[in-house]
Residue, then its C-alpha position, 0 to 999 in steps of 0.5 A: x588266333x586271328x580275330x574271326x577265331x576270336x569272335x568265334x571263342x567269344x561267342x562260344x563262351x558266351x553261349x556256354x555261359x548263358x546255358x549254364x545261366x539258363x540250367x541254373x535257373x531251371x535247376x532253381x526253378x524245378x527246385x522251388x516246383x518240388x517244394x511247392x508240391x511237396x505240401x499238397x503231396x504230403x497231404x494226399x499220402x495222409x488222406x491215403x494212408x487214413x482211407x486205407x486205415x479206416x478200411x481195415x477198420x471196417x473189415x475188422x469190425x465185420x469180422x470180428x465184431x469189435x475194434x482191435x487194441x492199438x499197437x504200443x508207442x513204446x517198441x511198437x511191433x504192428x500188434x495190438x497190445x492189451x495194455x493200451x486198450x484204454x490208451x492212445x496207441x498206434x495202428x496195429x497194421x500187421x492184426x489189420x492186414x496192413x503193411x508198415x508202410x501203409x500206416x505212415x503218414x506223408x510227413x514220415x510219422x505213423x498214425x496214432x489210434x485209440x478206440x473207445x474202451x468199450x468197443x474192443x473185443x470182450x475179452x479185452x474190456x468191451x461192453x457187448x450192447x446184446x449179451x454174448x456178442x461182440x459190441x459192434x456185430x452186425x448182428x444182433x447189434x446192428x439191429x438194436x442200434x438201428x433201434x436207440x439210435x435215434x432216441x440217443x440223438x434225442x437225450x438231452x444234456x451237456x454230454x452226448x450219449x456213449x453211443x454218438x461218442x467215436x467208435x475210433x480216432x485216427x490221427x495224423x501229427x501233421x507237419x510238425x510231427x509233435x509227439x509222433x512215432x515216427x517209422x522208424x520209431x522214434x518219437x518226435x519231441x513235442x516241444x511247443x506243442x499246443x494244449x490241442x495236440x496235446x489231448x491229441x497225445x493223451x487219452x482225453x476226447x479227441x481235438x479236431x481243431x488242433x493246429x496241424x492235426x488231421x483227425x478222423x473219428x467216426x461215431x458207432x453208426x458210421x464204423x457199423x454201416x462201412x462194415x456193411x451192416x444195414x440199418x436193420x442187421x447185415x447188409x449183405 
């Protein structure tokens, strides 16, 4: 090979080097961009997955007037489960019209979900606020407690009035996925988690300042009012 051919070969080389460089530094790059979407991404997913939670809600509550039993966290098969009323369970997505899927949050875990004991059905342990309805029917329900309601906000004392309590929790075990079920149904150990996300395992009140957490709860007025329920009765 004479020395043109060389030169040649050389520069060959040196071009094939440096797009093999210029590859591994897009590769590197294009690596780091996906990891710093996947946060803001995991996020959106959640706040989709809550927005499509707290629909069915809203559309259980208006049918049926009252909220459904969670789905158990042991085997949990998408159903309400009498036995966790009173407990914090799993959404039941197949009673709400959901698919699995659609109960996951962007970190790959299902939400959790607890309704207040006394707005399930009646049959189930539910208090009905007007004798033979359903404890948040629109009507006559929606009416009364366009009545009391202001005066409730007014009671004083330490704690609020079971009316201002929230109707429902939804939560997100964020991130870390401390003691959540996951999709496949697996519970994620909670080793390290805080005394907050544990209230947020148990069946105390609710914390929304638990680190990593996303809570949603939502008071009687608010579920009454997405359920389409006017201010004095139903709204439709």
């Amino acid at each position: 090979m004479n020395w043109v051919g060389q030169q040649r070969l050389g520069t060959l080389l040196l071009e094939m080097a440096l797009a093999l460089a210029v590859l591994g530094l897009l590769t590197w790059g294009a690596g780091q961009g996906v990891r710093a979407l996947a946060e803001p991404l995991a996020r959106l997913r959640t706040a989709a997955a809550l927005q499509r939670v707290e629909l069915a809600l809203a559309r259980a509550v208006a049918s049926d007037g009252a909220l459904p039993c969670p789905d158990a966290r042991e085997a949990p098969d998408g159903w309400p489960d009498d036995a966790w009323c009173p407990r914090l369970g799993l959404v039941p997505y197949r009673a709400l019209g959901l698919a699995a899927q659609d109960v996951v949050d962007g970190w790959g875990a299902r939400l959790s979900y607890r309704p207040a004991p006394n707005l399930v059905a009646l049959d189930k342990g539910g208090t009905a606020w007007v004798p033979g309805w359903g404890p948040l029917a629109c009507e006559p329900t929606g009416r009364l407690f366009s009545r009391i309601h202001p005066a409730l906000a007014l009671l004083p004392g330490p704690q609020p009035p079971a009316a201002l309590l929230p109707a429902y929790v939804v939560i997100s075990h964020g991130p870390d996925r401390r003691g959540a079920v996951l999709a496949g149904g697996q519970v994620f150990p909670a080793d390290g988690a805080s005394p907050a996300e544990l209230a947020n395992l148990g069946n105390a009140e609710a914390r929304l300042d638990a680190a990593g957490d996303i809570v949603r709860a939502r008071p009687p007025g608010v579920v009454l009012l997405n359920a389409g329920c006017a201010m004095g009765g139903m709204g439709h």
